[in-house]
N, CA, C and O atoms as a GROMACS GRO file, in nm:
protein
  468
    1UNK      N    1   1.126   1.257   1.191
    1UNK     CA    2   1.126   1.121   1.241
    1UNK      C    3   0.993   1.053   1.211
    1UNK      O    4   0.988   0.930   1.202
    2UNK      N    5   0.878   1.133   1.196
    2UNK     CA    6   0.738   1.071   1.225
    2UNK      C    7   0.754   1.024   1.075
    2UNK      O    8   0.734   0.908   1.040
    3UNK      N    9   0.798   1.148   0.971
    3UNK     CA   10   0.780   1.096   0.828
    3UNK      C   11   0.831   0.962   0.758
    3UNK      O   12   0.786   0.898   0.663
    4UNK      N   13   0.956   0.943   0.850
    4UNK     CA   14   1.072   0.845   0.828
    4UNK      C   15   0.978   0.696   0.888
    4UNK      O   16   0.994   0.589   0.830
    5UNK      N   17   0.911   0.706   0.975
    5UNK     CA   18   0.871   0.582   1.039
    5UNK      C   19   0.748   0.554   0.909
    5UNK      O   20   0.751   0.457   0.832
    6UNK      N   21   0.652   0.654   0.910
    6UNK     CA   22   0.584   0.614   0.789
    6UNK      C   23   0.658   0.552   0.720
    6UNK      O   24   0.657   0.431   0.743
    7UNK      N   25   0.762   0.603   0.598
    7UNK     CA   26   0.790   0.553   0.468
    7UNK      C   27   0.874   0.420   0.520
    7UNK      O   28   0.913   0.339   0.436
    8UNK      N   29   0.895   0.405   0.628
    8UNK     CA   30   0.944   0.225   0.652
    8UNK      C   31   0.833   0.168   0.645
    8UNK      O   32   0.815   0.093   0.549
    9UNK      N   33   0.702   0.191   0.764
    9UNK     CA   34   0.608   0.123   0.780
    9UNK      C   35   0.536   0.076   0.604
    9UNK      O   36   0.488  -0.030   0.564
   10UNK      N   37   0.557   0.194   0.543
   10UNK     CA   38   0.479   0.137   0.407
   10UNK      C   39   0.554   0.055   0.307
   10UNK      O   40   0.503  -0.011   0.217
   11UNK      N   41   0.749   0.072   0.345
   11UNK     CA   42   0.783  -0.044   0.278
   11UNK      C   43   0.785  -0.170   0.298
   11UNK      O   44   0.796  -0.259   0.212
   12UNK      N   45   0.768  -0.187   0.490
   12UNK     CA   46   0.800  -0.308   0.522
   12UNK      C   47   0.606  -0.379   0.465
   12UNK      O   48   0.576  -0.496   0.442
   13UNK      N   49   0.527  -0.270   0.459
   13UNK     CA   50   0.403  -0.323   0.474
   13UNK      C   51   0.390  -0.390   0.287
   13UNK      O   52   0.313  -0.482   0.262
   14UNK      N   53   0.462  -0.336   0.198
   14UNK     CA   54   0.420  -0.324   0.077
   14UNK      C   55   0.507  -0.496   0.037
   14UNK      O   56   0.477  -0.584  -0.044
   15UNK      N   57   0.598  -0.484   0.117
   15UNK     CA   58   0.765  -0.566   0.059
   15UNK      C   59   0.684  -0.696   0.178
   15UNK      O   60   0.719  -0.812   0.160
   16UNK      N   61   0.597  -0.673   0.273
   16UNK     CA   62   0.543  -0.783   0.304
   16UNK      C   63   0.452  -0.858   0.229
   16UNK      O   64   0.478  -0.975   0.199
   17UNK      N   65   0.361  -0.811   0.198
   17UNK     CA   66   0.232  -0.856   0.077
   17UNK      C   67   0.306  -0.925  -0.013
   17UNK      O   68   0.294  -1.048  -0.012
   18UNK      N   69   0.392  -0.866  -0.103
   18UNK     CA   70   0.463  -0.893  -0.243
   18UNK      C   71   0.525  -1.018  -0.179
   18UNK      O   72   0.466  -1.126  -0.190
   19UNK      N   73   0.626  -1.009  -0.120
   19UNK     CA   74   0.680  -1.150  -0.054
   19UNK      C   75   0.594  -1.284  -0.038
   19UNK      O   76   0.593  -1.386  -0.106
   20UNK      N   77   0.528  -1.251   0.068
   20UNK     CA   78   0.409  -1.366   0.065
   20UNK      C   79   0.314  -1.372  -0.036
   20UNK      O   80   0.230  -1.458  -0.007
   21UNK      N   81   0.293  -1.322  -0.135
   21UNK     CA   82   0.255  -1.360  -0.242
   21UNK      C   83   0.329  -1.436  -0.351
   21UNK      O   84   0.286  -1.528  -0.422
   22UNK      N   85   0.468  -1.372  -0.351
   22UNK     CA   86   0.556  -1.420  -0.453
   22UNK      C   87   0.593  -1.554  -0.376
   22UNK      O   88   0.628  -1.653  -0.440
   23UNK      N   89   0.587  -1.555  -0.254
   23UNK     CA   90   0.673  -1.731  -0.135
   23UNK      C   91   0.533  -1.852  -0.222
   23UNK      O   92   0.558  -1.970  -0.247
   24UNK      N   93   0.414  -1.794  -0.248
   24UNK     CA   94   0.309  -1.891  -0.289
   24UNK      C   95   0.262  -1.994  -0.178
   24UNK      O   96   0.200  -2.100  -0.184
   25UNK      N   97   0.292  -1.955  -0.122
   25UNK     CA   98   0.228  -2.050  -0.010
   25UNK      C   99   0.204  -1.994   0.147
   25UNK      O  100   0.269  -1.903   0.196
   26UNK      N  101   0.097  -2.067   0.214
   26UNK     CA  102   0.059  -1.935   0.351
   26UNK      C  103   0.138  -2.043   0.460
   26UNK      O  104   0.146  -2.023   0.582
   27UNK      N  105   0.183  -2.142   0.400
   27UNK     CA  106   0.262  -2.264   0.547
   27UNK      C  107   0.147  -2.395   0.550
   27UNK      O  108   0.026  -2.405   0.531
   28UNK      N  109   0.241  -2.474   0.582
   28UNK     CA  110   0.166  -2.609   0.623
   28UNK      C  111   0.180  -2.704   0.732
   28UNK      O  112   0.277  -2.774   0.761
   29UNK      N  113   0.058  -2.692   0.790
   29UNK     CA  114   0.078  -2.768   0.956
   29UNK      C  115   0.086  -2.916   0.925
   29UNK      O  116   0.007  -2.980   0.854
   30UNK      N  117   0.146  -2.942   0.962
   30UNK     CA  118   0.104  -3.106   0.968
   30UNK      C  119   0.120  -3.176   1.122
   30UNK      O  120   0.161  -3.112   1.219
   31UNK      N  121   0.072  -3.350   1.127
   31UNK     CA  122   0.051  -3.328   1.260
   31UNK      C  123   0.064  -3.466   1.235
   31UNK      O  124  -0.022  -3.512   1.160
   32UNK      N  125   0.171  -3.562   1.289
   32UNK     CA  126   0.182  -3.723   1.251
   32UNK      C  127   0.285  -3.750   1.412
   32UNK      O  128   0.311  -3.666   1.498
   33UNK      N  129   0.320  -3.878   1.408
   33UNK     CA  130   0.409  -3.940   1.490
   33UNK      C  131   0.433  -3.846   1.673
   33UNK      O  132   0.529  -3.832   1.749
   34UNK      N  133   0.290  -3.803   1.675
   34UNK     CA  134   0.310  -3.703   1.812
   34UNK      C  135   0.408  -3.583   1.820
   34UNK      O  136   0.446  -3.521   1.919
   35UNK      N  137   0.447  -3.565   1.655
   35UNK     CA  138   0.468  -3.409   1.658
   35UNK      C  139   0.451  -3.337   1.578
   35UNK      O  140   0.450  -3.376   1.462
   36UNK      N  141   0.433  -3.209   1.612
   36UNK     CA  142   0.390  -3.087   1.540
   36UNK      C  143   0.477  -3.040   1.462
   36UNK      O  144   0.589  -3.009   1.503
   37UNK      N  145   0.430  -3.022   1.301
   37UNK     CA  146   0.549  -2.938   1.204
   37UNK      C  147   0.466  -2.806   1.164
   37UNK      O  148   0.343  -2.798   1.176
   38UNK      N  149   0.547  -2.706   1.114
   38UNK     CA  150   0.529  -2.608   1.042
   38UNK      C  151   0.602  -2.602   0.953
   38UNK      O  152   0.718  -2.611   0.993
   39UNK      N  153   0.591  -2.586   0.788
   39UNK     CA  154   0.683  -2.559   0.691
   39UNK      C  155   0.604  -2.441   0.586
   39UNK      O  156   0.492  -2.445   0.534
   40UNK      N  157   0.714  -2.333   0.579
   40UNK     CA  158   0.692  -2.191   0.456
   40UNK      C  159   0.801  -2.246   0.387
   40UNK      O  160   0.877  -2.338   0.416
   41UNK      N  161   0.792  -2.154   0.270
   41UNK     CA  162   0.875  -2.099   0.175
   41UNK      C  163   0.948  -2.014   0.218
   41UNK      O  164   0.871  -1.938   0.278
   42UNK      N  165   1.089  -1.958   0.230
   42UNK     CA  166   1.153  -1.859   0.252
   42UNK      C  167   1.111  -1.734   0.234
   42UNK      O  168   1.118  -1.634   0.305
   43UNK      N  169   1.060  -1.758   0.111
   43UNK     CA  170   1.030  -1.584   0.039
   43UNK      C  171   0.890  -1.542   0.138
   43UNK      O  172   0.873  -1.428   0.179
   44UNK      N  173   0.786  -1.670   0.169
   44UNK     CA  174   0.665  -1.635   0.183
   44UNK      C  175   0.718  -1.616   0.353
   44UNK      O  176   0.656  -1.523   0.405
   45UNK      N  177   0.786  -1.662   0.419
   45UNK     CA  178   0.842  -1.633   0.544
   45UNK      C  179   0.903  -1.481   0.561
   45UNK      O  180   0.865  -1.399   0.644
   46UNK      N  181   0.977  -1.468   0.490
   46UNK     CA  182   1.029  -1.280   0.478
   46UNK      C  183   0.922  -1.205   0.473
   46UNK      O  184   0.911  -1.100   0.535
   47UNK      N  185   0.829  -1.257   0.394
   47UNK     CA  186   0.715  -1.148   0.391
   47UNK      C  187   0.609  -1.157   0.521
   47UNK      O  188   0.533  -1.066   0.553
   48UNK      N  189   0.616  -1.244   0.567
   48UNK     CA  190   0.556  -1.258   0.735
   48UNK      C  191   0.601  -1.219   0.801
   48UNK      O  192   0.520  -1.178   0.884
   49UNK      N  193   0.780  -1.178   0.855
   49UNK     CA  194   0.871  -1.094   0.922
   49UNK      C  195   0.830  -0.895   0.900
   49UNK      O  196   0.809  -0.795   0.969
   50UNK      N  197   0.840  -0.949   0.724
   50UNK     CA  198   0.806  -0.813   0.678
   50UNK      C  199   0.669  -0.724   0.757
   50UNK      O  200   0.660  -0.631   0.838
   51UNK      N  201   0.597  -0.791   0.701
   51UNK     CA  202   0.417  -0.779   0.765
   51UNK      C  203   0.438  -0.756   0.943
   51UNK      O  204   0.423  -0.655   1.011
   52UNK      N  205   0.468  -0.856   0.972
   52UNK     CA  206   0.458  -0.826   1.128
   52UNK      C  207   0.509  -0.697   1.186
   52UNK      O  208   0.454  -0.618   1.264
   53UNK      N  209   0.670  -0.692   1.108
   53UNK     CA  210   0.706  -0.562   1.200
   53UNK      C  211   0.642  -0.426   1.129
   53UNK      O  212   0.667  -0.312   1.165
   54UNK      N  213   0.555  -0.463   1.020
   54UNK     CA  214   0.493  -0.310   1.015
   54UNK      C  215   0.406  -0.268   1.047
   54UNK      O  216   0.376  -0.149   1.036
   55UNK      N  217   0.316  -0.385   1.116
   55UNK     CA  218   0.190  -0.392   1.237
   55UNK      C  219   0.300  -0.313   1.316
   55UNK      O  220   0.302  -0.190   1.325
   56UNK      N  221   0.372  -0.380   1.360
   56UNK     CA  222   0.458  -0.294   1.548
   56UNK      C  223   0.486  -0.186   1.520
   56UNK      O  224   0.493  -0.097   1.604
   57UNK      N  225   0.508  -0.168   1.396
   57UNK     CA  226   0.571  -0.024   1.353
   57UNK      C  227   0.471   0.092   1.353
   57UNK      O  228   0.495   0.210   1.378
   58UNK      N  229   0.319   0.019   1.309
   58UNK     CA  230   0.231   0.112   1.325
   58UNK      C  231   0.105   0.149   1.402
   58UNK      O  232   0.002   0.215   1.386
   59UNK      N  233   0.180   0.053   1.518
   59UNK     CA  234   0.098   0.053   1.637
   59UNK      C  235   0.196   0.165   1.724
   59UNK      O  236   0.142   0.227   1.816
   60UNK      N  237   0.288   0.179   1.704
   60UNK     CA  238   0.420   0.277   1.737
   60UNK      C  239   0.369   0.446   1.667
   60UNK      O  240   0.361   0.556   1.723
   61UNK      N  241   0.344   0.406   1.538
   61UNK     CA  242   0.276   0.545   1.498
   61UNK      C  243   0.169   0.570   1.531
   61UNK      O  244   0.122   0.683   1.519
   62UNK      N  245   0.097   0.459   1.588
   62UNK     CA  246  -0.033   0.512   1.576
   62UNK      C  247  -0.036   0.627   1.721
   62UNK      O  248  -0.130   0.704   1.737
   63UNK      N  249   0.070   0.620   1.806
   63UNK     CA  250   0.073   0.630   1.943
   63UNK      C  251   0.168   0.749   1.926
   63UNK      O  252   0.212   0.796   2.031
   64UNK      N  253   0.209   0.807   1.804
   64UNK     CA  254   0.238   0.943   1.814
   64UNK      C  255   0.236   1.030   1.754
   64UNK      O  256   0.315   1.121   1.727
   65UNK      N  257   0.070   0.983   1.714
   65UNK     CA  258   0.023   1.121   1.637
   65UNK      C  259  -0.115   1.103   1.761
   65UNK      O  260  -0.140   1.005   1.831
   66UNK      N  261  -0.178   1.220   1.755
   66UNK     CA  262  -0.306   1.243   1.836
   66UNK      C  263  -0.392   1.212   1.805
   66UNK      O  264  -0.474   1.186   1.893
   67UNK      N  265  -0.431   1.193   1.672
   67UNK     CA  266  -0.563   1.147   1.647
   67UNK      C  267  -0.543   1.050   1.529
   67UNK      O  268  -0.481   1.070   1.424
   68UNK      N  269  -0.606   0.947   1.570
   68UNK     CA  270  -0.612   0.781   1.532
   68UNK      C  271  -0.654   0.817   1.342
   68UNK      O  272  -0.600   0.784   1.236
   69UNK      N  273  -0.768   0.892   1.375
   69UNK     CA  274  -0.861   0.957   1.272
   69UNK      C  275  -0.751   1.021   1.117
   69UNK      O  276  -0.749   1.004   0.996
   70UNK      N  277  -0.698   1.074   1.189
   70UNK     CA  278  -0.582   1.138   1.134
   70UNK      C  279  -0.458   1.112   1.028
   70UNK      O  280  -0.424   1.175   0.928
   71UNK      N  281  -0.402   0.991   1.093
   71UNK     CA  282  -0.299   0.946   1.052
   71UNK      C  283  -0.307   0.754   1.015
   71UNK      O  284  -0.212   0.693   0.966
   72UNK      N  285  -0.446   0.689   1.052
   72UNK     CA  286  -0.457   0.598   1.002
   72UNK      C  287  -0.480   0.612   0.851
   72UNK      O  288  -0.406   0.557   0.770
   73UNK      N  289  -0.588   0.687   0.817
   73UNK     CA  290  -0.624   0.741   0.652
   73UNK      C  291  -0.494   0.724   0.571
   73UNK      O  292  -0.466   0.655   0.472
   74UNK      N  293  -0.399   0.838   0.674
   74UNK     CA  294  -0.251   0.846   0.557
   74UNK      C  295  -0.224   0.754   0.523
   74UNK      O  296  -0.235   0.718   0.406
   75UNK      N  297  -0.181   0.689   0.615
   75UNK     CA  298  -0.083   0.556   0.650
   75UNK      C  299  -0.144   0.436   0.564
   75UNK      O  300  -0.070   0.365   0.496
   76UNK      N  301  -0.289   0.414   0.568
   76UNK     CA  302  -0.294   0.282   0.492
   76UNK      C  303  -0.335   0.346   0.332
   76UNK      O  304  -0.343   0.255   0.249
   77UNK      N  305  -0.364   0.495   0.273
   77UNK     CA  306  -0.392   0.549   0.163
   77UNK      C  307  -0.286   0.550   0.076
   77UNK      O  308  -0.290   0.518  -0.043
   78UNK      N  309  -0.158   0.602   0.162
   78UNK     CA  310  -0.052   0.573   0.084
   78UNK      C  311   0.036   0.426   0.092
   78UNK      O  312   0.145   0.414   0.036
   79UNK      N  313  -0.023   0.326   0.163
   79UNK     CA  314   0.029   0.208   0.122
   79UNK      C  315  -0.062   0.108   0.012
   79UNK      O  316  -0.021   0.012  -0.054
   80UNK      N  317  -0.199   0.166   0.017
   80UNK     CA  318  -0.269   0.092  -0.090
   80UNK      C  319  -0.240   0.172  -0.202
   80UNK      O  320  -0.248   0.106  -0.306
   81UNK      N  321  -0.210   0.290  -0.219
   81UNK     CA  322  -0.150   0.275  -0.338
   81UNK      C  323  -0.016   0.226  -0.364
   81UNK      O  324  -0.001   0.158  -0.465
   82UNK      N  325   0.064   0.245  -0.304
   82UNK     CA  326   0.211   0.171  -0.353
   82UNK      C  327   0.171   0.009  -0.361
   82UNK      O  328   0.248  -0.054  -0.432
   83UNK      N  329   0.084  -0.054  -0.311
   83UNK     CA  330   0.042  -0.169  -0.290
   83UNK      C  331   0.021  -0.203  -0.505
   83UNK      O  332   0.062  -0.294  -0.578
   84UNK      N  333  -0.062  -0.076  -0.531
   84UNK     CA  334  -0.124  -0.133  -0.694
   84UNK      C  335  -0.006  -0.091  -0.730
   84UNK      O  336   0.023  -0.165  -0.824
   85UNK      N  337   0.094  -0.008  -0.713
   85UNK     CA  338   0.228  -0.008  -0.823
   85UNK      C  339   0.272  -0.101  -0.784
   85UNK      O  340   0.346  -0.139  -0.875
   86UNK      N  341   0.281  -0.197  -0.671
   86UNK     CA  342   0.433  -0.268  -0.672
   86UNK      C  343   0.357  -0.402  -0.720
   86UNK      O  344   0.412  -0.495  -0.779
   87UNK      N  345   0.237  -0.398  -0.690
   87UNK     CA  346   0.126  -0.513  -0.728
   87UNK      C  347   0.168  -0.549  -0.907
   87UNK      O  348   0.219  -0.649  -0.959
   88UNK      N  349   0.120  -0.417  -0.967
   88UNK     CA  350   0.199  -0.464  -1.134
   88UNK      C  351   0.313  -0.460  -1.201
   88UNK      O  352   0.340  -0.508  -1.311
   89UNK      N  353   0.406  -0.374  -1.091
   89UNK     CA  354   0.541  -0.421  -1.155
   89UNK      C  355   0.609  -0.562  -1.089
   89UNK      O  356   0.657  -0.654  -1.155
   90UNK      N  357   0.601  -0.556  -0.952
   90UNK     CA  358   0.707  -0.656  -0.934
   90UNK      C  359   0.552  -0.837  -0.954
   90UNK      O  360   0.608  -0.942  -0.987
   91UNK      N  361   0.416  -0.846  -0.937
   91UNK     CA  362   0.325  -0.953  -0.991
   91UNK      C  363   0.324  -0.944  -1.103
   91UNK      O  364   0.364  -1.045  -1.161
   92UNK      N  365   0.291  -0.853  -1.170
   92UNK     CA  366   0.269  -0.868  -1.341
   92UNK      C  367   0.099  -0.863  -1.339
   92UNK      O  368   0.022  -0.916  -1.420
   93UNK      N  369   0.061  -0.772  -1.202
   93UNK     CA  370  -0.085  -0.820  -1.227
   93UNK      C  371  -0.139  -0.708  -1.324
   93UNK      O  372  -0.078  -0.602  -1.335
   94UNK      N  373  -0.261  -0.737  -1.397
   94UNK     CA  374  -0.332  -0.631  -1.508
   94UNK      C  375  -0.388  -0.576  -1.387
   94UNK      O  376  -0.402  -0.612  -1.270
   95UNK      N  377  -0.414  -0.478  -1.457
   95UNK     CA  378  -0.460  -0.311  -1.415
   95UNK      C  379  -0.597  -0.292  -1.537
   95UNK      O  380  -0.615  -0.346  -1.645
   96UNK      N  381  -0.658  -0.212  -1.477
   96UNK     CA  382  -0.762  -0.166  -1.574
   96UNK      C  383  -0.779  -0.012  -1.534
   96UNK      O  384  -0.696   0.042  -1.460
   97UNK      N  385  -0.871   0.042  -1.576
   97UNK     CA  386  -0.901   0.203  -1.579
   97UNK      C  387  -0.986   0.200  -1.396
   97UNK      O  388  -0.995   0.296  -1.320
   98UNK      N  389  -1.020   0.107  -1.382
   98UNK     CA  390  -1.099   0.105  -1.258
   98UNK      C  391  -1.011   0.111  -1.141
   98UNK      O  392  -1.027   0.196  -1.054
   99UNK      N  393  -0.911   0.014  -1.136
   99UNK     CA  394  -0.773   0.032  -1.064
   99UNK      C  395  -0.711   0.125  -1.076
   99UNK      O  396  -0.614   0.130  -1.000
  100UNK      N  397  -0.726   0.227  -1.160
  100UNK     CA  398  -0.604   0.389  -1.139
  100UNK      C  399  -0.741   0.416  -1.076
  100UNK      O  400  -0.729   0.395  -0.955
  101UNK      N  401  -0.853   0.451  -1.103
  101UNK     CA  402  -0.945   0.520  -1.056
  101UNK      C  403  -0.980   0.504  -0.933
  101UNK      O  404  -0.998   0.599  -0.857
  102UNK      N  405  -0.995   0.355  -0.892
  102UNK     CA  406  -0.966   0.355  -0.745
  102UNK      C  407  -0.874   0.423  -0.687
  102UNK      O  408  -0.918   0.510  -0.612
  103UNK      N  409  -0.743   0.413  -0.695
  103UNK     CA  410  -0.618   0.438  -0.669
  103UNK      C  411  -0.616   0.608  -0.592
  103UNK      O  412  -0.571   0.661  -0.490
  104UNK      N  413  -0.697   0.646  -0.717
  104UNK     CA  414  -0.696   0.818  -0.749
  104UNK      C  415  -0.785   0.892  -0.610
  104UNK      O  416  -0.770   0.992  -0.541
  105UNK      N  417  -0.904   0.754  -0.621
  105UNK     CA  418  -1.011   0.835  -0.543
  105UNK      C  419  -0.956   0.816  -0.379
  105UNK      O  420  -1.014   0.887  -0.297
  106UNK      N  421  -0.865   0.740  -0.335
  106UNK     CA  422  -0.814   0.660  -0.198
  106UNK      C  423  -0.762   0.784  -0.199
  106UNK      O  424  -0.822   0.868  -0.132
  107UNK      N  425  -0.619   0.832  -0.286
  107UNK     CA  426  -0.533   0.980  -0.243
  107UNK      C  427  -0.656   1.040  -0.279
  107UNK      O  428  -0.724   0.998  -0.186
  108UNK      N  429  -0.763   1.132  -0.373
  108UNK     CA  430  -0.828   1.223  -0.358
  108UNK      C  431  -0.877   1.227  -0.198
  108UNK      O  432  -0.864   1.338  -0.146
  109UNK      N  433  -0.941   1.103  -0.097
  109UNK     CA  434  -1.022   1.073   0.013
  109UNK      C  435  -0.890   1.126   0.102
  109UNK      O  436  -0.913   1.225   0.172
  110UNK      N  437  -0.782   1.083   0.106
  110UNK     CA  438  -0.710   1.145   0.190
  110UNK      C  439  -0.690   1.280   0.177
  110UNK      O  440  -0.731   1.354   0.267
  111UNK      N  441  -0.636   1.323   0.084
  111UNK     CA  442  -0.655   1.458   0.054
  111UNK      C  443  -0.769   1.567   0.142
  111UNK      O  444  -0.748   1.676   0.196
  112UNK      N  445  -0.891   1.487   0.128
  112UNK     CA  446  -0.969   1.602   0.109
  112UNK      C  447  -0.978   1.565   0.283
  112UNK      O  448  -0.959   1.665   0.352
  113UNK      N  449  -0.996   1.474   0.338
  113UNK     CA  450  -1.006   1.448   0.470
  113UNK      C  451  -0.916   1.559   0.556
  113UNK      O  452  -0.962   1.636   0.640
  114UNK      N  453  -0.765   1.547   0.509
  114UNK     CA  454  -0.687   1.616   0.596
  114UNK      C  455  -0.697   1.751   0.535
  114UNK      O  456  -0.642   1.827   0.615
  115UNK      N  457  -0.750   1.834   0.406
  115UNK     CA  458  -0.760   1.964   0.439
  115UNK      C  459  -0.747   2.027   0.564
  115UNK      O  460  -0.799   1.985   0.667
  116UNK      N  461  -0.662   2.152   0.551
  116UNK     CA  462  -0.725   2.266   0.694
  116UNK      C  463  -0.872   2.335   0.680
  116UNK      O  464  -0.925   2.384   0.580
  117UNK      N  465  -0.920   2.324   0.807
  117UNK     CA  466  -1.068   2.382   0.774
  117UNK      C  467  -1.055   2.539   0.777
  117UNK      O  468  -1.154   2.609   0.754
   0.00000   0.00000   0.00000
């Protein structure tokens, strides 16, 4: 169950970013005739639904594993990387040798963190 809540938390977290990036816009307040508007983009709205519930989702994990120390590392190591794959397939953004290498050293840092001593 714990594994299962991860791999949501990192899709809803990954499929949030991409969304509100791909919606292009963060919303616009406006403020005329004594009332208040808000207007998004659909897409950039899904990805704010998205985002939010994977905050709740991992304020939920964070509360059932024991140590904060522990399972925050995982949790955001393996979403920044799915973050640079989904970043250049589904943006089209360039990549360079510095971006795998980052990538590499985030899982090496987790890695070596959670060794058994």
């Amino acid at each position: 169950m714990r594994i299962l809540m991860i791999i949501i938390y990192v899709i809803l977290t990954v499929s949030g970013l991409i969304l509100m990036k791909k919606g292009g816009n963060a919303g616009k307040i406006s403020i005329g005739s004594g009332e208040l508007g808000f207007s998004i983009s659909l897409i950039s709205a899904l990805g704010f639904i998205c985002y939010i519930l994977s905050f709740l989702l991992f304020t939920r994990i964070i509360m059932m594993f024991e140590n904060v120390s522990y399972i925050s590392p995982i949790c955001n190591g393996i979403a920044q990387g799915v973050i640079v794959i989904a970043s250049i397939i589904f943006l089209k953004e360039q990549y360079s040798i510095n971006t795998i290498g980052g990538a590499l050293l985030i899982i090496a840092g987790v890695i070596i963190m959670n060794l058994k001593r």
